[in-house]
Backbone as CSV, one residue per row, in Angstrom:
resi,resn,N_x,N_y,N_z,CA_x,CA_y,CA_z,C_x,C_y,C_z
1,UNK,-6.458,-47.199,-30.953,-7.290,-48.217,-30.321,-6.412,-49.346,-29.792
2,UNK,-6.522,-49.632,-28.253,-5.615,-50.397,-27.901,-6.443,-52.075,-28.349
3,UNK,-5.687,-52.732,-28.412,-5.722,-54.021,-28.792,-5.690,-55.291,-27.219
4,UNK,-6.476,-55.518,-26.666,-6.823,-56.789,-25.666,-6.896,-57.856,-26.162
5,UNK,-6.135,-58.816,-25.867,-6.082,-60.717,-26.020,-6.993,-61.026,-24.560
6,UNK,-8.394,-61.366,-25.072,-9.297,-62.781,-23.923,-8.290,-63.961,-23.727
7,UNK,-8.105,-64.435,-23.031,-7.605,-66.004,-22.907,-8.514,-66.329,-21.644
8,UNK,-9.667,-66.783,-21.995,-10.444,-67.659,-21.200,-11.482,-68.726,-21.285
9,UNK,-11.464,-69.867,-20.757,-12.360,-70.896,-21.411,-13.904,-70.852,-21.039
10,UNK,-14.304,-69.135,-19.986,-15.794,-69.352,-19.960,-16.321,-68.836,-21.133
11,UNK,-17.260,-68.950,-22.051,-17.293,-68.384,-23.278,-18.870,-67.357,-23.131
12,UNK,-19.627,-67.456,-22.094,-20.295,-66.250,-21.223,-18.973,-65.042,-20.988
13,UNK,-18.106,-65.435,-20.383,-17.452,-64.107,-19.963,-16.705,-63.544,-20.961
14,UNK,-16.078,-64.154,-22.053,-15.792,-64.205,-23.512,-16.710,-63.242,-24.135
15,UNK,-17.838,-63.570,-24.489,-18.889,-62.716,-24.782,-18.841,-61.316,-23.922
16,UNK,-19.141,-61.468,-22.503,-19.441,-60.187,-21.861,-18.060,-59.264,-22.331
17,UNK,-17.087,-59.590,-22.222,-15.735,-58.695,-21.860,-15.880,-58.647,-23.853
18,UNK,-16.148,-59.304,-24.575,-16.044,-58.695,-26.129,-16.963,-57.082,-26.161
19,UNK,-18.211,-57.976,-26.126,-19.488,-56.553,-26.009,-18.699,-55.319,-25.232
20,UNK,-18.351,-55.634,-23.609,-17.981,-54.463,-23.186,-16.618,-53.837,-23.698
21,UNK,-16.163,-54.672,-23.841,-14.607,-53.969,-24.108,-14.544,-53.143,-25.636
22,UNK,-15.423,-54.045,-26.696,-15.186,-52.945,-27.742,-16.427,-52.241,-28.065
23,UNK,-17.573,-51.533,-26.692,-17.915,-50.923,-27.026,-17.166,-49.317,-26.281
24,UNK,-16.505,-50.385,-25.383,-15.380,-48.601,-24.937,-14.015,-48.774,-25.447
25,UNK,-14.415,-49.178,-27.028,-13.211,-48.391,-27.891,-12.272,-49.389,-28.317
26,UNK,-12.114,-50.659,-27.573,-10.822,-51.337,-27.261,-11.239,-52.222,-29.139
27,UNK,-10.192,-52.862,-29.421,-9.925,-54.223,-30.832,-9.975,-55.383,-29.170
28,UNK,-10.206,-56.476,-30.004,-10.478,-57.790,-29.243,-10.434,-58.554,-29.889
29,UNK,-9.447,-59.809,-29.148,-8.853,-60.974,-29.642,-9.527,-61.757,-28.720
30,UNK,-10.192,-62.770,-28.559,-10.413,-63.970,-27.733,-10.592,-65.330,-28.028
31,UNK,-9.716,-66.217,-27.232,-9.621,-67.210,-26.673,-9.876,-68.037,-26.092
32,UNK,-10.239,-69.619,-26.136,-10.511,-70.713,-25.052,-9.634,-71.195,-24.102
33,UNK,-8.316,-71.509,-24.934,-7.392,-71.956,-24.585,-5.990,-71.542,-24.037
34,UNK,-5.634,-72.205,-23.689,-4.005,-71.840,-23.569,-3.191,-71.927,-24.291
35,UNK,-2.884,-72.625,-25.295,-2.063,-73.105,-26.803,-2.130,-72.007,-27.327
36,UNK,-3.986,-71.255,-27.607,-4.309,-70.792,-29.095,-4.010,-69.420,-28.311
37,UNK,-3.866,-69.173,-27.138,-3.458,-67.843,-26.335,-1.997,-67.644,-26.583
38,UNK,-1.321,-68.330,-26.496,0.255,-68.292,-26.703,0.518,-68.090,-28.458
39,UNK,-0.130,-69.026,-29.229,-0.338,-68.272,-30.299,-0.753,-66.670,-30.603
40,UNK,-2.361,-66.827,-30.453,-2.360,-65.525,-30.631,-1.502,-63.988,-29.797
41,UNK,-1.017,-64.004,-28.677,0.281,-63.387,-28.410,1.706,-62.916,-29.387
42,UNK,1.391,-64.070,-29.573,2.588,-63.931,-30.788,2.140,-62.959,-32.232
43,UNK,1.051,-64.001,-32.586,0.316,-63.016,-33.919,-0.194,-61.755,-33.722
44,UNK,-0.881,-61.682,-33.189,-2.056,-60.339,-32.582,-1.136,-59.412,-32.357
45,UNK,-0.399,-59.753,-31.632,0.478,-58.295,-30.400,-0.278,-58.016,-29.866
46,UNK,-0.867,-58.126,-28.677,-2.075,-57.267,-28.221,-1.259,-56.313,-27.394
47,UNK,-1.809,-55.398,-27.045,-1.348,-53.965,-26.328,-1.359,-54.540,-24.895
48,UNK,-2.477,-55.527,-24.231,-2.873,-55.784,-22.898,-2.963,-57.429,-23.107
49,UNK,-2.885,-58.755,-21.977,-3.143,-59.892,-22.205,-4.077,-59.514,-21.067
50,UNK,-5.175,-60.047,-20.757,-6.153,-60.411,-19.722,-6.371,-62.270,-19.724
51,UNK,-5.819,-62.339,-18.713,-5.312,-64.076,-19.159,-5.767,-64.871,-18.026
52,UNK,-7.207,-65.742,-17.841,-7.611,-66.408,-16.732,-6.503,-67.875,-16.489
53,UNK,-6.413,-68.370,-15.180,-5.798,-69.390,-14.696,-6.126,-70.468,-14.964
54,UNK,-7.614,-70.675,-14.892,-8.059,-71.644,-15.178,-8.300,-72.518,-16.136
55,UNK,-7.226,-72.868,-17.187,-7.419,-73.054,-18.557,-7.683,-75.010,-18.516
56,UNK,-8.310,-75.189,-19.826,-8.459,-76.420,-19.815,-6.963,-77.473,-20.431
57,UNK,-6.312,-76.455,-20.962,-4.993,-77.656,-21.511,-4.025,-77.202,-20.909
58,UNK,-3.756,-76.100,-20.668,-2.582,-75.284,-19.996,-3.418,-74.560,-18.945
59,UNK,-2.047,-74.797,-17.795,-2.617,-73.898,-16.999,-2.197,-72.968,-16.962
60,UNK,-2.889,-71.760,-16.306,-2.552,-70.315,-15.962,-0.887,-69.652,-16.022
61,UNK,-0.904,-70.330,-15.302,0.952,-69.830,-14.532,1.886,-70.146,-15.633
62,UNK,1.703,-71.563,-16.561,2.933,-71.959,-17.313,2.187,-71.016,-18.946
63,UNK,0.957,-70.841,-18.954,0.779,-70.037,-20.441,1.452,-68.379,-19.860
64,UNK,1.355,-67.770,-18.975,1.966,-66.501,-18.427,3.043,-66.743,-18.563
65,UNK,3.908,-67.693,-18.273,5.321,-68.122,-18.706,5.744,-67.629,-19.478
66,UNK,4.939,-68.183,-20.353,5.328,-68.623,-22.263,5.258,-67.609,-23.125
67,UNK,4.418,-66.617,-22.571,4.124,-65.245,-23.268,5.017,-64.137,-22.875
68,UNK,5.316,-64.711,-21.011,6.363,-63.295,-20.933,7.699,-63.633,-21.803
69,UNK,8.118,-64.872,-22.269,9.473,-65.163,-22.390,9.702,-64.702,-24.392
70,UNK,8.423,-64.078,-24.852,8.749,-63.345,-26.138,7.943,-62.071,-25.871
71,UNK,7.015,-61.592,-25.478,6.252,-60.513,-25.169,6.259,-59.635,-23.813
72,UNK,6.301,-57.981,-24.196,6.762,-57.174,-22.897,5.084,-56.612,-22.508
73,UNK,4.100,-57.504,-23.667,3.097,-56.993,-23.355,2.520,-57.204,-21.657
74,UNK,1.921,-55.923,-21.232,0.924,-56.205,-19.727,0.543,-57.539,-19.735
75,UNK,0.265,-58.132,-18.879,-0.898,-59.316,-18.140,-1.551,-59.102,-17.269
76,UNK,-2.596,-59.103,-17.278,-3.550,-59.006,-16.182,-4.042,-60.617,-15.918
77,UNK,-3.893,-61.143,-14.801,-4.017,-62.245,-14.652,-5.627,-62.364,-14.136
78,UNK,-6.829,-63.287,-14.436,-7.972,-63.495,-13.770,-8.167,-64.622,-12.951
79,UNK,-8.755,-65.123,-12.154,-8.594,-66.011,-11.370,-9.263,-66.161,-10.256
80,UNK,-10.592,-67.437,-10.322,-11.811,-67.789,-9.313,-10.893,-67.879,-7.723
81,UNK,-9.391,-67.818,-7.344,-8.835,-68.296,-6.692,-8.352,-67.014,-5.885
82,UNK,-8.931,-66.262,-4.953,-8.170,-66.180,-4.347,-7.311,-65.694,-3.052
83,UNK,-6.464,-66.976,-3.374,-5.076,-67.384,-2.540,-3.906,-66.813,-2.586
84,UNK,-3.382,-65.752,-2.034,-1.939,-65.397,-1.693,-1.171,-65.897,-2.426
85,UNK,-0.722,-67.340,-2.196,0.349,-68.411,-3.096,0.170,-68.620,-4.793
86,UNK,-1.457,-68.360,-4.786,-1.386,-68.435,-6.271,-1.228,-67.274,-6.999
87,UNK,-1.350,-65.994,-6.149,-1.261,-64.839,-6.778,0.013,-64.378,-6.729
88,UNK,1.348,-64.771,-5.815,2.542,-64.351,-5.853,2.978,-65.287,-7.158
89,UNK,2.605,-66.518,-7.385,3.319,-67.709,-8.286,3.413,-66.651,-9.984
90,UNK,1.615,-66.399,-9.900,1.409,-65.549,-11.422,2.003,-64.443,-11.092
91,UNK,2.064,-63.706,-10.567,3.353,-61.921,-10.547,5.254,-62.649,-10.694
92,UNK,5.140,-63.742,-9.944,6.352,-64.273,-10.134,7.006,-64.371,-11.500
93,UNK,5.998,-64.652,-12.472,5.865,-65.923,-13.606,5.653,-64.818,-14.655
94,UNK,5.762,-63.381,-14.355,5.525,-62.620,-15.155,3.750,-61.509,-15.440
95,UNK,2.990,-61.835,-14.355,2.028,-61.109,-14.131,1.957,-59.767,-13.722
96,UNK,1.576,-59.053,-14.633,1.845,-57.595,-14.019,0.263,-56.961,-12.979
97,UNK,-0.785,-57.756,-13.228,-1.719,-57.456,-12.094,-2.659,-58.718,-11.756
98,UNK,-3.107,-58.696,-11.076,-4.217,-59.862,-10.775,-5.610,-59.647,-10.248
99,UNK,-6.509,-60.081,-11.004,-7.970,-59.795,-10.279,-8.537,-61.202,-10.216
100,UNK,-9.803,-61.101,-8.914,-10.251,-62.280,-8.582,-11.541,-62.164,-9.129
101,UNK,-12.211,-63.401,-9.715,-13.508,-63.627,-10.107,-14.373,-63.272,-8.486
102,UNK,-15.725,-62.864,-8.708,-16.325,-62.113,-9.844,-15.376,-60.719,-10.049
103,UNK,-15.777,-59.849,-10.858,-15.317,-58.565,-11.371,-15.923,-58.080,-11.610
104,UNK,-16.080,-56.157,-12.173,-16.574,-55.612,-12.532,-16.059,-55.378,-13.808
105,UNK,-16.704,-54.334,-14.791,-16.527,-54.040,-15.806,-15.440,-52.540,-16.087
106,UNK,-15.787,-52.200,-14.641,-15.071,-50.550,-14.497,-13.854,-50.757,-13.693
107,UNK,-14.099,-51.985,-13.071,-12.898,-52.306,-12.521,-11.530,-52.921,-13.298
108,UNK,-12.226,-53.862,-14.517,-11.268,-53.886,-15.402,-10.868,-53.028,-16.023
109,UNK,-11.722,-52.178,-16.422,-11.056,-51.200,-17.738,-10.336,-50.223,-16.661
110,UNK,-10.670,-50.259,-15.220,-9.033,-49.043,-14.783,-8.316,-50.153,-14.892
111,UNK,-7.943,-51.328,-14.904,-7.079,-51.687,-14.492,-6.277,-52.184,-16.117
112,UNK,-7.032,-51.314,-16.816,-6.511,-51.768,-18.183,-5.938,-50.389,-18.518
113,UNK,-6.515,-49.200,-18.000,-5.899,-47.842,-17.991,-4.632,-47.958,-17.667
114,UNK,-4.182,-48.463,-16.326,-3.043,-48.309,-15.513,-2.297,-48.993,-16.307
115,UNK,-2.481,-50.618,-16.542,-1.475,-51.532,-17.499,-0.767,-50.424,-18.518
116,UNK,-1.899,-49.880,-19.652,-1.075,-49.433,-20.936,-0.534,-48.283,-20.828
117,UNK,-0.581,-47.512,-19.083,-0.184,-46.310,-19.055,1.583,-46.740,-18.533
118,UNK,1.558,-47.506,-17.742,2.781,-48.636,-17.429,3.576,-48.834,-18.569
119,UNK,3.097,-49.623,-19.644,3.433,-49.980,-20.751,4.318,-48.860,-21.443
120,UNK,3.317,-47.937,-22.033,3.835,-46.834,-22.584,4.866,-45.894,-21.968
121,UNK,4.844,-46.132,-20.547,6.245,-45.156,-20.084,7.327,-46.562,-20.064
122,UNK,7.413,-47.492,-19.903,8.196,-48.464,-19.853,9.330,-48.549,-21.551
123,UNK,8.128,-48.485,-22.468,8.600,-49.420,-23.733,7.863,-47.606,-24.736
124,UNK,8.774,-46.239,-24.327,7.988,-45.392,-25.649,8.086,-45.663,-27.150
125,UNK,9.141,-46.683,-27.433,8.776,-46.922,-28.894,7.608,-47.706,-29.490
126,UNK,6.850,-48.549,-28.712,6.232,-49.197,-28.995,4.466,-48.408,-29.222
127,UNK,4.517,-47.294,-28.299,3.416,-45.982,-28.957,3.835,-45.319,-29.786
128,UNK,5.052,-45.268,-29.936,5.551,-44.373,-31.127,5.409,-45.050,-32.546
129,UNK,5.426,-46.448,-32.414,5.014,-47.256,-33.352,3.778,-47.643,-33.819
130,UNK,2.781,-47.038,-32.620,1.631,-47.213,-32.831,0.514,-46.178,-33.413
131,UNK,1.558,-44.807,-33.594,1.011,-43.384,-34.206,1.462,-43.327,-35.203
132,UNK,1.613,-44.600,-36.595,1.672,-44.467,-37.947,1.304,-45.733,-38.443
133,UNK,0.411,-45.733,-39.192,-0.369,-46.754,-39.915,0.413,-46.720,-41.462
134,UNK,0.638,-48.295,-41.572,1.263,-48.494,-43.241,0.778,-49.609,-43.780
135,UNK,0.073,-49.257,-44.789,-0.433,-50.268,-45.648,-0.023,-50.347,-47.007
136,UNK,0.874,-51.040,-47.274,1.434,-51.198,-48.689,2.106,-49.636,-48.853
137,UNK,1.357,-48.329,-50.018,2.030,-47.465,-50.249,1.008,-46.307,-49.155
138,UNK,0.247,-46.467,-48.963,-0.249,-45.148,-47.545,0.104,-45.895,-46.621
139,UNK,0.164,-44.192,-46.242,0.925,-44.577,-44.776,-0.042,-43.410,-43.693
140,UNK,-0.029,-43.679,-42.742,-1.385,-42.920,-41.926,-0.950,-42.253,-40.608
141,UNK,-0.794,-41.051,-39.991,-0.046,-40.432,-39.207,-1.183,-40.286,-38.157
142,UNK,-1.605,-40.979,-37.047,-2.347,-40.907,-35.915,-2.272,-39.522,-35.289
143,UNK,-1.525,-39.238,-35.180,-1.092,-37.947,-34.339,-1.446,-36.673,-35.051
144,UNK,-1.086,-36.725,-36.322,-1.571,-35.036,-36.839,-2.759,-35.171,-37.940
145,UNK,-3.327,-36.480,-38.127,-4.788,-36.951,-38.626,-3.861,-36.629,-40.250
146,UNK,-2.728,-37.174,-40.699,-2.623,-36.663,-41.943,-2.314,-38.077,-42.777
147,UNK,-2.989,-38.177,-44.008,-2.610,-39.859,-44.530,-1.926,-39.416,-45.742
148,UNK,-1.122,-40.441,-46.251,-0.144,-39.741,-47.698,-0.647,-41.605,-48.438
149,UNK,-0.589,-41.486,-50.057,-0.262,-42.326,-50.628,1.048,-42.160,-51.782
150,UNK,2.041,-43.395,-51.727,2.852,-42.740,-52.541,3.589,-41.540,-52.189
151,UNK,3.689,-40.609,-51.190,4.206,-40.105,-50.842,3.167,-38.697,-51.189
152,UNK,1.948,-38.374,-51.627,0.914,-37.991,-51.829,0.046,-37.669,-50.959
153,UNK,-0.245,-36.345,-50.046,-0.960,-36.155,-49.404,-2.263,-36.059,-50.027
154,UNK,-3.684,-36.851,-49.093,-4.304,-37.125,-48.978,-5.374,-36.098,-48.786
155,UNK,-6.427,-35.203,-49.008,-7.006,-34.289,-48.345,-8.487,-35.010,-47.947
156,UNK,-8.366,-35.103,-47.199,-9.631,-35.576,-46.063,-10.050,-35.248,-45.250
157,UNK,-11.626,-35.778,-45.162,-12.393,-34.648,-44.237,-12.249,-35.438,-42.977
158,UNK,-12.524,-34.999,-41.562,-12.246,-35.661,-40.419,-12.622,-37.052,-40.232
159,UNK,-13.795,-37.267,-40.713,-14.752,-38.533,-41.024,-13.933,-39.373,-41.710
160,UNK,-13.586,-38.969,-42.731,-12.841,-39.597,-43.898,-11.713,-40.700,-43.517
161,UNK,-10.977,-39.407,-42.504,-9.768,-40.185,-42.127,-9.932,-41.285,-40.956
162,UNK,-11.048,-41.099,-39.868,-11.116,-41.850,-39.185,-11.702,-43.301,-39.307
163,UNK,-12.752,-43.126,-40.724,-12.842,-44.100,-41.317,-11.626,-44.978,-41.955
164,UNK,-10.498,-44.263,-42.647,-9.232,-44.803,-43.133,-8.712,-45.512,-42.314
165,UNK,-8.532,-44.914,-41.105,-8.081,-44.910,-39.613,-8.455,-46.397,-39.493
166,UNK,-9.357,-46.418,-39.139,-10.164,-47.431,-38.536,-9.641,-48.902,-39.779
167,UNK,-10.254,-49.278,-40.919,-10.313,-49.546,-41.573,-8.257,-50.391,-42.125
168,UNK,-7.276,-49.108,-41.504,-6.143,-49.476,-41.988,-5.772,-50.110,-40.357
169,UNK,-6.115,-49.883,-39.287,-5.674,-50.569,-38.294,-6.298,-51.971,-38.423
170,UNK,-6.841,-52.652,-38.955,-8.003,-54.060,-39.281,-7.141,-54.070,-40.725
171,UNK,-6.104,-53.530,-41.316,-5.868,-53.811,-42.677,-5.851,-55.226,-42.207
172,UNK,-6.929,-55.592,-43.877,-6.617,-57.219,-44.409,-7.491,-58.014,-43.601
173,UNK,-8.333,-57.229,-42.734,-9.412,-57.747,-42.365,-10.857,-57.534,-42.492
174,UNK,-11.870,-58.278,-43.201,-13.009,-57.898,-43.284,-14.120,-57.533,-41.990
175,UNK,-13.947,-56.076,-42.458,-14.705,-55.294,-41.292,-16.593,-55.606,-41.835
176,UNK,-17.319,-55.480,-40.992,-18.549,-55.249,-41.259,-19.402,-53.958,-40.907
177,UNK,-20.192,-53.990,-41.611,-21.118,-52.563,-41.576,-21.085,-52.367,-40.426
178,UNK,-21.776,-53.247,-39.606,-21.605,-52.617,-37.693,-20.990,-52.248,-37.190
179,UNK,-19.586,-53.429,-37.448,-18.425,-52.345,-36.850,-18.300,-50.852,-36.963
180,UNK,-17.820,-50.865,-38.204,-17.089,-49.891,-38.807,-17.845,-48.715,-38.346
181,UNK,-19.234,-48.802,-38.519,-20.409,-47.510,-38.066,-20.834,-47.142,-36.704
182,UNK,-20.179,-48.277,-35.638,-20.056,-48.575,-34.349,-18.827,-47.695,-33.966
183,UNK,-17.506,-48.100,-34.417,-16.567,-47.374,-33.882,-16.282,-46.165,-35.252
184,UNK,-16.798,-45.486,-36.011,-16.034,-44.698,-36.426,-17.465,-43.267,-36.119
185,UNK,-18.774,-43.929,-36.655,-19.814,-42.923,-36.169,-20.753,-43.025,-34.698
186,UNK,-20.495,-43.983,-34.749,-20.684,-44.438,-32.978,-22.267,-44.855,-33.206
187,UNK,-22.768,-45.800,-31.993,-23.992,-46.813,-31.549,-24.672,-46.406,-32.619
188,UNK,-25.588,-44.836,-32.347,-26.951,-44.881,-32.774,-26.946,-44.778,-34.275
189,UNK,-25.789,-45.347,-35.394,-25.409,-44.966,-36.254,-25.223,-46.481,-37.188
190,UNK,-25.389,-47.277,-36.001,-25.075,-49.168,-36.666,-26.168,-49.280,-37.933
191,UNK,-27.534,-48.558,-38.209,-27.731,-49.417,-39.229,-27.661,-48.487,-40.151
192,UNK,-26.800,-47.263,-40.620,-26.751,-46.482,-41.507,-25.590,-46.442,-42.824
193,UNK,-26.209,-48.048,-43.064,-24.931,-48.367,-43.786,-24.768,-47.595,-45.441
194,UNK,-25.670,-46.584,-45.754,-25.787,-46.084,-46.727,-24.437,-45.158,-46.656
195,UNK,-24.158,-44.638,-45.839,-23.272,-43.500,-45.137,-21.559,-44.532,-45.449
196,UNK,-21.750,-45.736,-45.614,-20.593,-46.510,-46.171,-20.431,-46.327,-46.966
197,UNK,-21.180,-46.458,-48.410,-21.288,-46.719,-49.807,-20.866,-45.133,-50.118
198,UNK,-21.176,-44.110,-49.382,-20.682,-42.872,-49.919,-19.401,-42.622,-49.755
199,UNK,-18.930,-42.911,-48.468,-17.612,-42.719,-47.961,-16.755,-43.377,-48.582
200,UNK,-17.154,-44.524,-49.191,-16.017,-45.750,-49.642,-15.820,-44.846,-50.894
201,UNK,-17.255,-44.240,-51.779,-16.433,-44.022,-52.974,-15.996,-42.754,-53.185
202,UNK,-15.952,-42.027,-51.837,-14.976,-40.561,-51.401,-13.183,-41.016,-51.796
203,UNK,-13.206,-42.490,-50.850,-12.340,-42.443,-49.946,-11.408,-43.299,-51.300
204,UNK,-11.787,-43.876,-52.428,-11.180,-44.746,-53.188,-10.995,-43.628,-54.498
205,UNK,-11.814,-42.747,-54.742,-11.428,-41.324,-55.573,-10.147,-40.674,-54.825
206,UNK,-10.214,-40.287,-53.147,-8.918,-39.994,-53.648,-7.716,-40.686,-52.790
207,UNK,-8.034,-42.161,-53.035,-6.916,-42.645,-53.091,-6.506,-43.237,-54.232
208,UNK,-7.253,-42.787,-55.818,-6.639,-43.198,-56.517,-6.603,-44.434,-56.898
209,UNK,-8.326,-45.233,-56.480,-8.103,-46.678,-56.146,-9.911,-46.671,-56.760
210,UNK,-9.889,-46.337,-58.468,-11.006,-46.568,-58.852,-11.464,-48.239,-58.455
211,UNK,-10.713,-48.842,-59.080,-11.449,-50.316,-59.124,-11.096,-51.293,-57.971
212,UNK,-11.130,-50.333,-56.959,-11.167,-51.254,-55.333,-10.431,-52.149,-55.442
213,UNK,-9.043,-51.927,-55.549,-8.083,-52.833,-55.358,-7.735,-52.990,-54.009
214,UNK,-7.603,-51.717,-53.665,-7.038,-51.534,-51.843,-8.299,-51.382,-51.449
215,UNK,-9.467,-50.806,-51.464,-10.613,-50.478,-50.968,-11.627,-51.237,-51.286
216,UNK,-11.754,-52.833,-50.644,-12.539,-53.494,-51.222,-13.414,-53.633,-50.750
217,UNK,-14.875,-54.176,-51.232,-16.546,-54.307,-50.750,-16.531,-55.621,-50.665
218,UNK,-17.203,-55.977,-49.387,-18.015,-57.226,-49.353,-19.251,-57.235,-49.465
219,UNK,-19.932,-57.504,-50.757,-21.546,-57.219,-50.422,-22.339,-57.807,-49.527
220,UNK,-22.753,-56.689,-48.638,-23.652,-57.432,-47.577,-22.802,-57.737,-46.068
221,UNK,-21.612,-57.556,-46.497,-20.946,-58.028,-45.327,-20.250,-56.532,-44.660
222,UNK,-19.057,-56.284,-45.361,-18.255,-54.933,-45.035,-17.153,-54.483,-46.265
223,UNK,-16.506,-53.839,-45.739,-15.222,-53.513,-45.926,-13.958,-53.929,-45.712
224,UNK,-13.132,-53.768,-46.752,-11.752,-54.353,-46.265,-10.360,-53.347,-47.050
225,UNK,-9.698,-53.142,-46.170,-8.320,-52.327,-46.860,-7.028,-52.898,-46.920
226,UNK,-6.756,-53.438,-48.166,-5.570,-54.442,-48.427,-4.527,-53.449,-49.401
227,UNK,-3.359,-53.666,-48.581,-1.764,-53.414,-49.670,-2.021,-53.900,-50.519
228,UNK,-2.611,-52.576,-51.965,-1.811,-53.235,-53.216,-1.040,-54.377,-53.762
């Protein structure tokens, strides 16, 4: 699941691009600002930046700066503007594409196709880094669906693992029932949170993790998978 940073101060389009983007699959980071964008860059890693010009403390061009000068991540630059001069300044400044307000929704996500397909032939360690999940002592192999703890293979059913899956890419973050039943069993599946409570205590038998140390419950809220 690729990972997108919002950096924009309309918080309508904030909303729209969350809803759409992680219901086709994507993690989502978003932003008001320009400061807390250059931050989160740093923290997040996002796979893609989608980064509007128009910011209220920083502008456009000098936060694109600031991000290319530690991050090889894409930018897609957004922008009510446009002008020739302002669109060579952001490709100058480190923009790898630019779209003009309004937009579509299909128009971003090709243009989010092309970015991480760019990306990935540019920088292959950085997918290669992204087809093994490690959390404390499991470790999670994207590519051949196989998880080990301790050096302990894991036997899991497809479900199982994509729940793990899911769950160890958000390590240390409290997931909620929606999510988790959103992206691992998909839409028509959000209020079947019973289908949690079974899986969790599949998934903590055999990891060896009776008393939910790594496999912890939030009642009422979600799930969370923390390193030992």
């Amino acid at each position: 699941m690729a990972k997108i940073l919002v950096v924009d101060d309309d918080p309508s389009l904030r909303k729209a691009l969350s809803i759409g983007l992680q219901a086709r699959g994507y993690g989502l980071v978003a932003t008001g600002n320009g400061e807390d964008g250059i931050v989160q860059a740093a923290l997040a890693q996002p796979d893609v930046v989608v980064l509007d010009l128009g910011l209220p403390d920083v502008d456009g061009i000098e936060v694109c700066r600031r991000i290319r000068a530690f991050s090889v991540s894409p930018i897609i630059v957004l922008s009510a503007s446009g002008e020739e001069d302002r669109k060579i300044q952001a490709l100058d400044s480190g923009a790898d594409d630019y779209i003009t307000k309004p937009f579509s929704m299909p128009e971003l996500e090709a243009r989010l196709r092309v970015a991480l397909r760019h990306a990935e032939a540019q920088h292959p360690e950085r997918s290669e880094e992204r087809q093994q999940l490690v959390v404390g002592s499991l470790v999670i192999d994207l590519v051949h669906h196989e998880a080990r703890r301790d050096g302990r293979a894991l036997e899991l059913t497809a479900r199982e693992f994509d729940l793990l899956a899911y769950l160890a890419k958000n390590a240390g973050k409290v997931c909620t029932h929606h999510l988790i039943l959103q992206h691992v069993w998909g839409a028509p599946y959000q209020e079947e949170t019973h289908y949690l409570r079974v899986y969790s205590h599949r998934l903590r038998r055999k990891l060896g993790d009776a008393d939910g140390t790594m496999l912890r419950t939030h009642s009422g809220i979600g799930y969370q998978l923390v390193a030992e």
